[in-house]
C-alpha positions as CSV (number, residue, x, y, z in Angstrom):
1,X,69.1,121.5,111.7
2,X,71.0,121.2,115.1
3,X,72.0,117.7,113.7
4,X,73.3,119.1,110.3
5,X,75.9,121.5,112.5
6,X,76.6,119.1,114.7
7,X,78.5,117.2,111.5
8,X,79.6,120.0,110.1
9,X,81.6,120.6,113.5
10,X,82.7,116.9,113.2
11,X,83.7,116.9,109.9
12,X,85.3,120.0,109.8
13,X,87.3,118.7,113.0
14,X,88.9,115.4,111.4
15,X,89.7,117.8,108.5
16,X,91.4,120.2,110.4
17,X,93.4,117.1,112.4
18,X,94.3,115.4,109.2
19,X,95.8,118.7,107.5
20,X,97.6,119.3,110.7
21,X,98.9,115.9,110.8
22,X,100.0,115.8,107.4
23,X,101.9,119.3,107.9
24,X,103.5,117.7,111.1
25,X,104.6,114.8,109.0
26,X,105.6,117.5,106.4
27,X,108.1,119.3,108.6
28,X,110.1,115.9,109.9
29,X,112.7,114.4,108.0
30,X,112.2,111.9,105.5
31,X,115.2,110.0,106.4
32,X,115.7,108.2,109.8
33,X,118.3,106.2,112.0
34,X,117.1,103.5,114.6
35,X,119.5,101.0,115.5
36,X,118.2,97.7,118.2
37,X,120.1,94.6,119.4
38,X,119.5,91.5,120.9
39,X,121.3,88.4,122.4
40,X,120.8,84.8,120.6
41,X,121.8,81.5,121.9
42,X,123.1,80.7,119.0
43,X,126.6,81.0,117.2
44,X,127.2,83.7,114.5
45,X,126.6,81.1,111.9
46,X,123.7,80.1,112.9
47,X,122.1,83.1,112.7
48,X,123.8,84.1,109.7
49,X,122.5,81.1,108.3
50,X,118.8,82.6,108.8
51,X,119.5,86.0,107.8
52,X,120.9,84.6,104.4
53,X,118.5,82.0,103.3
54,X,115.8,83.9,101.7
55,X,113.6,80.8,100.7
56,X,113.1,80.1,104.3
57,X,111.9,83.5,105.6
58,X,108.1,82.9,105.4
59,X,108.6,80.2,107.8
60,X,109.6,81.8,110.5
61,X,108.8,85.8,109.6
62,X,105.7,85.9,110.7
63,X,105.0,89.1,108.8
64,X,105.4,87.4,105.5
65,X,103.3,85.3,103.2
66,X,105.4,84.6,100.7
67,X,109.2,85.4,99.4
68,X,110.3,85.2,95.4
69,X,113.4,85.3,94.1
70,X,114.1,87.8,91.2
71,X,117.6,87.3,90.6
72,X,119.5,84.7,92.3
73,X,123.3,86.4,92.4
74,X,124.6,84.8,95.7
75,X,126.6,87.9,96.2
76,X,123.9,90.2,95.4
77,X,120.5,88.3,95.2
78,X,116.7,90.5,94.6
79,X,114.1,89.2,96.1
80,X,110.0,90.2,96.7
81,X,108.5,89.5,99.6
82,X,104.6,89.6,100.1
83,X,103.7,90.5,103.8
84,X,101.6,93.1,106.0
85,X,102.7,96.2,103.9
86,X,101.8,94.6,100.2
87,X,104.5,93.5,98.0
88,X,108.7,95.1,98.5
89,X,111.3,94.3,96.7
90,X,115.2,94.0,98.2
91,X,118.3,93.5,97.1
92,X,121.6,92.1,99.2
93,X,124.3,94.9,98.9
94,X,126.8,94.0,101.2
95,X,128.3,90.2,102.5
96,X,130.9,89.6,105.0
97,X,130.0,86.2,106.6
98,X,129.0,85.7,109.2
99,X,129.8,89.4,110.9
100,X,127.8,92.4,108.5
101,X,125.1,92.2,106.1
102,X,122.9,95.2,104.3
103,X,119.9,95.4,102.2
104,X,118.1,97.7,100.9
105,X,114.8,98.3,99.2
106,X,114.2,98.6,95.5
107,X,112.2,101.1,94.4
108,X,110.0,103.7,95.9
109,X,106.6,101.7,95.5
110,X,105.7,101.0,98.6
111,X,106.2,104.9,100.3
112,X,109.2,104.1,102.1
113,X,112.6,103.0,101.6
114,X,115.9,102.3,103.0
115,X,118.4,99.7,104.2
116,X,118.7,97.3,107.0
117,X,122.3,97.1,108.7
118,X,122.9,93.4,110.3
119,X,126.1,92.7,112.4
120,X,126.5,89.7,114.2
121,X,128.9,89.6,116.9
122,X,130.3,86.6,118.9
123,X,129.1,86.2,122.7
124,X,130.1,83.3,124.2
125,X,128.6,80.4,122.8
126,X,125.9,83.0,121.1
127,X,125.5,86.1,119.6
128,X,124.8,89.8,119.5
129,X,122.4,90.5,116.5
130,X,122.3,94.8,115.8
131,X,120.0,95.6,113.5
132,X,120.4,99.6,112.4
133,X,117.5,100.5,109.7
134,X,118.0,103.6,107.5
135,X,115.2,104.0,106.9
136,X,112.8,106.7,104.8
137,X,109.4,107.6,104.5
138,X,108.2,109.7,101.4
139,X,104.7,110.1,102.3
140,X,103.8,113.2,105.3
141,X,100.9,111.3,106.6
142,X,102.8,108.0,107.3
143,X,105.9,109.6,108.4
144,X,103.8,111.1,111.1
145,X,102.6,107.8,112.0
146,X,106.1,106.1,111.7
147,X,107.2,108.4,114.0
148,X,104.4,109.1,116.2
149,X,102.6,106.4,116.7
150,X,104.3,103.1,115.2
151,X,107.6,104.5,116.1
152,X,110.6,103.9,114.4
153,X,111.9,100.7,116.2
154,X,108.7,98.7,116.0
155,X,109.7,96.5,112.9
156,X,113.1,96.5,114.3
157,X,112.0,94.8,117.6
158,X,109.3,92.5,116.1
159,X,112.4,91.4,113.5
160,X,114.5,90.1,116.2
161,X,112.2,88.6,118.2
162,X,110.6,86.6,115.9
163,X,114.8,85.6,114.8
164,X,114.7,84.6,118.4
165,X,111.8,82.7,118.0
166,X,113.0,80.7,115.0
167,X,115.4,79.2,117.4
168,X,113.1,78.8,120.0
169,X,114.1,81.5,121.9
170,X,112.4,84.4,123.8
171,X,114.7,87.3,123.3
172,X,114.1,90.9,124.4
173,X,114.9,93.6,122.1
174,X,116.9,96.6,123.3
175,X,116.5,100.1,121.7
176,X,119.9,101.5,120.9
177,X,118.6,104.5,118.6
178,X,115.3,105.8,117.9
Protein backbone atom coordinates (compact mmCIF):
# COMPACT_ATOMS: atom_id res chain seq x y z
CA UNK A 1 0.00 0.00 0.00
CA UNK A 2 2.74 2.44 1.22
CA UNK A 3 4.35 1.55 -2.25
CA UNK A 4 1.16 2.29 -4.28
CA UNK A 5 1.21 6.08 -2.71
CA UNK A 6 4.58 6.30 -2.99
CA UNK A 7 3.96 6.35 -7.12
CA UNK A 8 1.05 7.99 -7.00
CA UNK A 9 3.22 10.95 -5.34
CA UNK A 10 5.79 10.38 -8.19
CA UNK A 11 3.55 10.29 -10.83
CA UNK A 12 1.42 12.91 -9.91
CA UNK A 13 4.80 14.98 -9.50
CA UNK A 14 6.30 14.64 -13.23
CA UNK A 15 2.62 15.42 -14.18
CA UNK A 16 2.39 18.47 -12.31
CA UNK A 17 6.23 19.48 -13.73
CA UNK A 18 5.35 18.69 -17.28
CA UNK A 19 1.92 20.82 -17.25
CA UNK A 20 3.99 23.58 -15.66
CA UNK A 21 6.58 23.39 -18.16
CA UNK A 22 4.41 23.31 -21.02
CA UNK A 23 2.45 26.55 -19.60
CA UNK A 24 6.01 28.11 -19.14
CA UNK A 25 6.70 27.33 -22.77
CA UNK A 26 3.09 28.56 -23.39
CA UNK A 27 3.66 32.10 -22.09
CA UNK A 28 7.12 32.81 -24.18
CA UNK A 29 7.20 33.95 -27.54
CA UNK A 30 7.18 31.76 -30.43
CA UNK A 31 9.49 33.85 -32.38
CA UNK A 32 13.16 34.49 -31.36
CA UNK A 33 16.43 36.58 -32.29
CA UNK A 34 20.05 35.16 -31.59
CA UNK A 35 22.71 36.45 -33.57
CA UNK A 36 26.78 34.75 -33.02
CA UNK A 37 30.00 35.43 -34.95
CA UNK A 38 33.15 34.07 -35.41
CA UNK A 39 36.66 34.82 -37.11
CA UNK A 40 37.89 32.45 -40.01
CA UNK A 41 41.29 32.35 -41.59
CA UNK A 42 39.95 32.28 -44.63
CA UNK A 43 38.85 34.95 -47.23
CA UNK A 44 35.09 35.79 -47.83
CA UNK A 45 35.13 33.48 -50.72
CA UNK A 46 36.19 30.86 -49.28
CA UNK A 47 33.75 30.63 -46.94
CA UNK A 48 31.17 31.70 -49.12
CA UNK A 49 32.20 28.91 -51.15
CA UNK A 50 31.00 26.44 -48.16
CA UNK A 51 28.04 28.19 -47.24
CA UNK A 52 26.79 27.85 -50.97
CA UNK A 53 27.59 24.38 -52.03
CA UNK A 54 24.86 22.40 -50.69
CA UNK A 55 26.08 18.96 -52.09
CA UNK A 56 29.05 19.25 -49.88
CA UNK A 57 27.38 19.96 -46.46
CA UNK A 58 27.29 16.35 -45.05
CA UNK A 59 30.93 16.31 -45.34
CA UNK A 60 31.81 18.60 -43.05
CA UNK A 61 28.20 19.34 -40.96
CA UNK A 62 28.58 16.92 -38.70
CA UNK A 63 24.91 17.11 -37.76
CA UNK A 64 23.83 15.83 -41.15
CA UNK A 65 23.54 12.54 -42.86
CA UNK A 66 22.48 13.37 -45.96
CA UNK A 67 21.46 16.60 -48.16
CA UNK A 68 18.90 16.37 -51.45
CA UNK A 69 18.31 18.78 -53.72
CA UNK A 70 14.59 19.55 -54.63
CA UNK A 71 14.94 22.24 -56.96
CA UNK A 72 18.21 23.29 -58.24
CA UNK A 73 17.43 27.32 -59.07
CA UNK A 74 20.95 28.77 -58.42
CA UNK A 75 19.40 31.92 -57.26
CA UNK A 76 16.84 30.26 -55.19
CA UNK A 77 17.74 26.45 -54.75
CA UNK A 78 15.26 23.89 -52.04
CA UNK A 79 17.00 21.48 -50.56
CA UNK A 80 16.29 18.47 -47.60
CA UNK A 81 18.60 17.79 -45.39
CA UNK A 82 18.46 14.56 -43.10
CA UNK A 83 20.29 15.14 -39.67
CA UNK A 84 19.76 15.04 -35.75
CA UNK A 85 16.17 16.66 -35.85
CA UNK A 86 14.66 14.20 -38.80
CA UNK A 87 14.23 15.50 -42.19
CA UNK A 88 13.89 19.90 -42.99
CA UNK A 89 13.51 21.33 -45.85
CA UNK A 90 15.17 24.99 -46.97
CA UNK A 91 15.13 27.23 -49.43
CA UNK A 92 17.89 30.08 -50.46
CA UNK A 93 16.03 33.45 -50.33
CA UNK A 94 18.51 35.90 -50.57
CA UNK A 95 22.27 36.05 -52.60
CA UNK A 96 24.77 38.78 -52.49
CA UNK A 97 28.22 37.07 -53.01
CA UNK A 98 30.23 36.74 -51.02
CA UNK A 99 28.85 39.35 -48.19
CA UNK A 100 24.84 38.16 -47.14
CA UNK A 101 23.01 35.13 -47.48
CA UNK A 102 19.39 33.89 -45.93
CA UNK A 103 17.53 30.82 -45.76
CA UNK A 104 14.73 29.81 -44.42
CA UNK A 105 12.80 26.73 -43.65
CA UNK A 106 9.94 25.24 -45.60
CA UNK A 107 7.13 24.27 -43.89
CA UNK A 108 6.14 23.81 -40.39
CA UNK A 109 6.82 19.93 -40.16
CA UNK A 110 9.48 19.78 -38.08
CA UNK A 111 7.93 22.24 -34.96
CA UNK A 112 10.03 25.04 -35.66
CA UNK A 113 10.87 27.38 -38.29
CA UNK A 114 12.68 30.39 -39.33
CA UNK A 115 15.65 31.79 -41.21
CA UNK A 116 19.35 31.83 -40.90
CA UNK A 117 21.03 35.41 -41.63
CA UNK A 118 24.86 34.87 -42.93
CA UNK A 119 27.17 37.91 -43.50
CA UNK A 120 30.61 37.61 -44.27
CA UNK A 121 32.81 40.39 -43.64
CA UNK A 122 36.52 40.92 -44.77
CA UNK A 123 39.28 40.75 -41.91
CA UNK A 124 42.47 40.91 -43.03
CA UNK A 125 43.33 38.01 -44.90
CA UNK A 126 40.05 36.23 -43.21
CA UNK A 127 36.82 36.76 -42.24
CA UNK A 128 34.01 37.67 -39.81
CA UNK A 129 31.21 34.96 -40.30
CA UNK A 130 27.59 36.48 -38.22
CA UNK A 131 25.14 34.17 -38.24
CA UNK A 132 21.67 35.77 -36.82
CA UNK A 133 18.77 32.92 -36.67
CA UNK A 134 15.09 33.94 -36.65
CA UNK A 135 14.06 31.54 -35.45
CA UNK A 136 10.43 29.94 -34.13
CA UNK A 137 9.28 27.29 -32.14
CA UNK A 138 5.48 26.29 -32.40
CA UNK A 139 5.41 23.63 -29.92
CA UNK A 140 5.25 24.92 -25.69
CA UNK A 141 7.13 22.00 -24.51
CA UNK A 142 10.17 22.51 -26.88
CA UNK A 143 10.10 26.15 -26.71
CA UNK A 144 10.73 25.76 -23.06
CA UNK A 145 13.55 23.57 -23.77
CA UNK A 146 14.94 25.85 -26.66
CA UNK A 147 15.00 28.41 -24.39
CA UNK A 148 15.72 26.86 -21.14
CA UNK A 149 17.88 24.27 -21.47
CA UNK A 150 19.33 24.05 -25.26
CA UNK A 151 19.36 27.75 -25.43
CA UNK A 152 18.86 29.62 -28.30
CA UNK A 153 22.52 29.90 -29.56
CA UNK A 154 23.47 26.27 -29.26
CA UNK A 155 23.00 25.41 -33.15
CA UNK A 156 24.37 28.76 -33.83
CA UNK A 157 27.73 27.95 -32.12
CA UNK A 158 28.08 24.33 -33.09
CA UNK A 159 27.36 25.87 -36.93
CA UNK A 160 30.35 27.81 -36.93
CA UNK A 161 32.59 25.82 -35.30
CA UNK A 162 32.23 22.98 -37.30
CA UNK A 163 32.65 25.87 -40.56
CA UNK A 164 35.80 26.47 -38.71
CA UNK A 165 36.57 22.99 -38.68
CA UNK A 166 36.07 22.37 -42.36
CA UNK A 167 39.08 24.58 -42.82
CA UNK A 168 40.87 23.12 -40.25
CA UNK A 169 40.41 25.55 -37.88
CA UNK A 170 39.53 25.86 -34.11
CA UNK A 171 37.32 28.89 -33.89
CA UNK A 172 35.43 30.18 -30.86
CA UNK A 173 32.03 31.33 -31.19
CA UNK A 174 30.96 34.57 -29.60
CA UNK A 175 27.28 35.20 -28.52
CA UNK A 176 26.11 38.59 -29.86
CA UNK A 177 22.23 37.99 -29.05
CA UNK A 178 20.47 35.47 -27.24
Amino acid sequence: MKRMIWILWVVGAIVVLAGAVTLIGALLPEGHLATCRAEINQPPEAIWSALTDIDAFPSWRTDLKRVEIVENDPAHPVWKEEGEFGVMTFERVESDPPRRLVGKIVGRESGFGGGWTYEITPKGNGSIVTVTEAGEVYNPLFRFMSRFIFGHTKTLKDYLTQLGAKFGEKVEPVVVTE
